[in-house]
C-alpha positions as CSV (number, residue, x, y, z in Angstrom):
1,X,68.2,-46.3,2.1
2,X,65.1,-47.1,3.0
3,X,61.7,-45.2,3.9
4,X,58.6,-45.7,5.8
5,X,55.3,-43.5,5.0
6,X,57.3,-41.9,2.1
7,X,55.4,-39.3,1.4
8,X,56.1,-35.7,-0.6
9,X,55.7,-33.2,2.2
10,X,58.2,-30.0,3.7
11,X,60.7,-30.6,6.5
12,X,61.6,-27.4,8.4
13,X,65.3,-27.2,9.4
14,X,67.0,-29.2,11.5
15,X,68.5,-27.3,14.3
16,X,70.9,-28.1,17.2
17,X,72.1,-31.4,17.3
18,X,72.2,-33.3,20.5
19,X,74.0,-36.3,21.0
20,X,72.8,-39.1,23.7
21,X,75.0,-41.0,25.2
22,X,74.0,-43.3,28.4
23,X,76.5,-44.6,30.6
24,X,76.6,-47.4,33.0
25,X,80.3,-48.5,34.0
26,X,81.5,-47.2,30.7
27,X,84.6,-45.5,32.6
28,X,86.8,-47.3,29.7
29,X,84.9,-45.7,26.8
30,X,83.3,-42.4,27.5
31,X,86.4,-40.4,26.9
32,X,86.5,-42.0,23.5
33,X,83.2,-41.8,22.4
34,X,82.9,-38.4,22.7
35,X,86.0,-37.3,21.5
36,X,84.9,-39.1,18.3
37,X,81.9,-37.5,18.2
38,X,83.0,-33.8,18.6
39,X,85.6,-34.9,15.5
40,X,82.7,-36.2,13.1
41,X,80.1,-33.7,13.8
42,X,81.9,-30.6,15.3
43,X,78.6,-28.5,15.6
44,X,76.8,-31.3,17.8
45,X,76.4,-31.2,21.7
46,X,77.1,-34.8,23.8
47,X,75.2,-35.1,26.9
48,X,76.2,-38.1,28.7
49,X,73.6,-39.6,30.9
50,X,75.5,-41.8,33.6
51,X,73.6,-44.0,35.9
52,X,75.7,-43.5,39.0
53,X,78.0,-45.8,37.5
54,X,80.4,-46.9,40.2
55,X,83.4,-47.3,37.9
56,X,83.3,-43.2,38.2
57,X,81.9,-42.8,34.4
58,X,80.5,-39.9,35.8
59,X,83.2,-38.2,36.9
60,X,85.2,-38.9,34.0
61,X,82.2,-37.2,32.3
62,X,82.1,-34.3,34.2
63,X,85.6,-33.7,33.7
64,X,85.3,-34.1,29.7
65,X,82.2,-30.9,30.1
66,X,84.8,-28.7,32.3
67,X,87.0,-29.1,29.3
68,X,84.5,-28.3,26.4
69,X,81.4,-26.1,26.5
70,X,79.7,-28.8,24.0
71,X,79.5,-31.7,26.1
72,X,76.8,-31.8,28.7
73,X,76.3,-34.6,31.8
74,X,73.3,-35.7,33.3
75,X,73.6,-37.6,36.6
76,X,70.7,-40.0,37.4
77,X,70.7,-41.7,40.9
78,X,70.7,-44.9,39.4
79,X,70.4,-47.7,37.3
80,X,67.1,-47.7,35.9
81,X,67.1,-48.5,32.3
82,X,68.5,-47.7,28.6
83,X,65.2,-46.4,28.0
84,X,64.7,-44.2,31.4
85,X,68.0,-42.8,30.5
86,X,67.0,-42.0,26.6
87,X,64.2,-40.4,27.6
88,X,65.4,-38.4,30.4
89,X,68.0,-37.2,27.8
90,X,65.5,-36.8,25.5
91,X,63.5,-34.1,28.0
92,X,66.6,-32.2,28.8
93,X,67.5,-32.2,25.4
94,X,63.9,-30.3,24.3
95,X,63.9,-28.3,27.3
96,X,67.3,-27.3,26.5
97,X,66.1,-26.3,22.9
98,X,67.9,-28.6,20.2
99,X,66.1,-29.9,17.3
100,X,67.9,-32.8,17.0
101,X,68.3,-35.8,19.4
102,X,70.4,-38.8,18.6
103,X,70.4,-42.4,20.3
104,X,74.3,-43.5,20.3
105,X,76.0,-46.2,22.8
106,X,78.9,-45.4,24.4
107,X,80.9,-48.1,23.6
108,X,81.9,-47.7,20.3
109,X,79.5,-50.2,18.8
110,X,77.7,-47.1,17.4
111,X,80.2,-45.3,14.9
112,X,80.1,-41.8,15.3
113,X,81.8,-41.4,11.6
114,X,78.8,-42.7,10.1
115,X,76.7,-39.7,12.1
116,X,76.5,-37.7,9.4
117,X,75.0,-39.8,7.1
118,X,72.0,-40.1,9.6
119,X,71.6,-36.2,9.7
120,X,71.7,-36.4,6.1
121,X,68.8,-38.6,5.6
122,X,67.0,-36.5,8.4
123,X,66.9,-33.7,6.3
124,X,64.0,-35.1,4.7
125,X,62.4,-37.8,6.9
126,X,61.1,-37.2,10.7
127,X,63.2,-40.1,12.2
128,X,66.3,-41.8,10.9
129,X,67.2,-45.7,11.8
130,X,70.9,-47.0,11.4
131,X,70.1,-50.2,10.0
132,X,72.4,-53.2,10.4
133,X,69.9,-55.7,8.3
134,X,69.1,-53.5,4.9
135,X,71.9,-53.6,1.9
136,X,75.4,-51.8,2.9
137,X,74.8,-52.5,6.6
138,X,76.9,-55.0,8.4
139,X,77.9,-56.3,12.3
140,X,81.9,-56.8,12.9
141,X,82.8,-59.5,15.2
142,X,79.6,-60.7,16.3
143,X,79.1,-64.3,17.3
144,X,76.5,-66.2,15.3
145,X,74.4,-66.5,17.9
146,X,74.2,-62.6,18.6
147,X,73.3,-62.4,15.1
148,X,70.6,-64.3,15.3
149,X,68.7,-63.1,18.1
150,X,68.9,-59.4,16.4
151,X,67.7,-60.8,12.9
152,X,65.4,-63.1,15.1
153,X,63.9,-59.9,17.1
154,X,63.5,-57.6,14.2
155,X,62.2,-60.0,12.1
156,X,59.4,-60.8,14.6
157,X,58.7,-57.8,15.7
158,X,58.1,-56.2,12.0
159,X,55.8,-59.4,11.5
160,X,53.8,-59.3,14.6
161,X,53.5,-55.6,15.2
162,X,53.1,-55.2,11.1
163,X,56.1,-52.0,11.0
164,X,57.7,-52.5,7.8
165,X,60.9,-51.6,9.3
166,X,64.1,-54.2,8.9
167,X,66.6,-53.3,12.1
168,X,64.0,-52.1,14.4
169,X,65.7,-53.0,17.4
170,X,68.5,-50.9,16.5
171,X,69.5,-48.3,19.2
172,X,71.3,-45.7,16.4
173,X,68.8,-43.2,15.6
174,X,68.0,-40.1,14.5
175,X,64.9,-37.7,15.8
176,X,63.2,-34.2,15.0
177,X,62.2,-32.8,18.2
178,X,58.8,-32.3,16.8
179,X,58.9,-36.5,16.5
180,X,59.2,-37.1,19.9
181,X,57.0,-34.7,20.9
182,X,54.2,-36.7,19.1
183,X,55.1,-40.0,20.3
184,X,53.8,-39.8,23.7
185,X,56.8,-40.3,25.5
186,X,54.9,-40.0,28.8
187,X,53.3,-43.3,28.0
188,X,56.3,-45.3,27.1
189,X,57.0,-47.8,29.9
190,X,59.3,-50.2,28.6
191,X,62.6,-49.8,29.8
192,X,65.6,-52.3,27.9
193,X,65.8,-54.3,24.7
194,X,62.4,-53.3,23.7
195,X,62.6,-49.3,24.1
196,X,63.4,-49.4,20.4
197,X,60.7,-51.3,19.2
198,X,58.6,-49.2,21.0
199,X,59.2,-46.1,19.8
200,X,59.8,-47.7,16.0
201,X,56.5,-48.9,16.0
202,X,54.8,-45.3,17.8
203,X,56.6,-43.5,14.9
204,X,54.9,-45.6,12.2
205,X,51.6,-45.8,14.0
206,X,51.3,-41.7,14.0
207,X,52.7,-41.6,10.9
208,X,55.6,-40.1,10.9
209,X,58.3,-40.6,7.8
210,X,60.7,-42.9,8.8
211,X,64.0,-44.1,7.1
212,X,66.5,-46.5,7.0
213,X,70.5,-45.6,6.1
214,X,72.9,-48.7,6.4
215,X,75.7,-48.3,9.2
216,X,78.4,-50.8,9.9
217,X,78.0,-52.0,13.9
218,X,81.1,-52.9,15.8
219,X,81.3,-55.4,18.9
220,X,82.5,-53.6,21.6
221,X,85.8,-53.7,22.4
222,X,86.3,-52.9,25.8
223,X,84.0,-53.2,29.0
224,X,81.1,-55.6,29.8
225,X,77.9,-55.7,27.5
226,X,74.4,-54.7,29.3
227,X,72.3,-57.2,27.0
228,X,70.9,-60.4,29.6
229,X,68.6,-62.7,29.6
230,X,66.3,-60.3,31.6
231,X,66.3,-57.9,28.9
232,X,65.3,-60.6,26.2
233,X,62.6,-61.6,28.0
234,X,61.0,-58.0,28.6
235,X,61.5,-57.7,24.9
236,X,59.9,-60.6,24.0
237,X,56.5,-60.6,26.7
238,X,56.3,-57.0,25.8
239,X,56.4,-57.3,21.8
240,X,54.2,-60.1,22.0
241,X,51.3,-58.6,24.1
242,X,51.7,-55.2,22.1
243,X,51.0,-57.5,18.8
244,X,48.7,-59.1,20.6
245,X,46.4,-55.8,21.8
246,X,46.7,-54.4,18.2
247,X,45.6,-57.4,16.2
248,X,42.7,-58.0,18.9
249,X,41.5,-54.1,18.8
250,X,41.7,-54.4,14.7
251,X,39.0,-57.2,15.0
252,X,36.8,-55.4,17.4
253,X,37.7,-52.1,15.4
254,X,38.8,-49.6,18.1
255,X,41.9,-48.5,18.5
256,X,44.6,-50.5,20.3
């Protein structure tokens, strides 16, 4: 495990948990995903944010709340984003009182076993990263190349926006209400790839304690990935004039 602004200081309790899901076509694995969740962590709540998928994710969903009073969906009108639909989860989820919001994809890449290690760590720290690159965390059945551009992108976006961080592109995380709170959510505009880099690097830069726990990530095994060239690119442009702004506003000295 690894920490970020480690510093001796009191953390209240955690409170509810609430687990995140977004769907998009996920009609395969939402049923799964949630069941696994409700076996790993049996006091946390799932809210499913679907995207109007047209697979009929949604309704799947819907059906999986009727059945248990801890699982939660959120229909959006449509496909707008793994970041709109994190933080539009992230809103219901504070308005809705929980202490507690977790970042988890729904198609298994995510392991929902390895949850409570997260919560764990969060007992102490104010936002907890499943790391893939730090010792004891691993991918299963990626391509080389996948590998690669994850290294790649965490590697230069710890280096250019100076977060000492090593997956910080990783989308399995962790937060005390109180941390998104003091993030400026409102502000955050980027919407794919680069949603977790963003709020990674606002963390750090209000200084909030952040750690590192190692998880195992999985290939998905069923369904159609959402990562594009499209997404790259915003996560490139957007890391890239962020590092940019800061470094510049460091010279000048005001604040980026």
């Amino acid at each position: 495990m690894t920490a970020v602004n480690d510093e001796q200081r009191t953390f209240g309790p955690l409170g509810r948990v609430l687990v995140i899901i977004p769907t998009y076509n996920e009609a395969e694995n939402v049923k799964p995903i949630v069941q696994r969740v409700r076996a790993a962590v049996p006091d946390a709540h799932v809210l499913v944010a679907d995207d109007n998928s047209p697979d009929g994710t949604g309704k799947l969903a819907d059906e999986l709340a009727a059945e248990d009073s801890q699982v939660h969906v959120l229909h959006r009108k449509g496909k707008e984003g793994l970041g709109a639909a994190y933080l539009a989860g992230f809103r219901w989820g504070i308005d809705e009182g929980y202490g507690v919001l977790v970042e988890m994809d729904a198609d298994g890449s995510h392991q929902p076993e390895e949850l409570p290690r997260l919560l764990t760590a969060l007992k102490s720290a104010d936002l907890v990263l499943g790391s893939r690159w730090i010792p004891g965390g691993r991918v299963v059945n990626w391509p080389k190349s996948r590998e690669y551009l994850s290294r790649g992108g965490s590697t230069y976006s710890r280096l250019l926006l100076d977060v000492p961080i090593h997956d910080v592109t990783g989308g399995y995380r962790a937060f005390r209400k109180e941390t998104l709170e003091g993030l400026g959510m409102s502000e955050v505009a980027s919407a794919g790839y680069c949603f977790q880099v963003d709020l990674a690097w606002r963390a750090v830069k209000a200084g909030f304690h952040v750690v590192e726990v190692p998880i195992t990530f999985v290939e998905r095994e069923r369904g159609d990935s959402k990562m594009s060239r499209n997404i790259v690119a915003e996560a490139l442009w957007r890391v890239t004039a962020w590092g940019v702004s800061s470094r510049a506003s460091k010279i000048v000295g005001r604040k980026p």
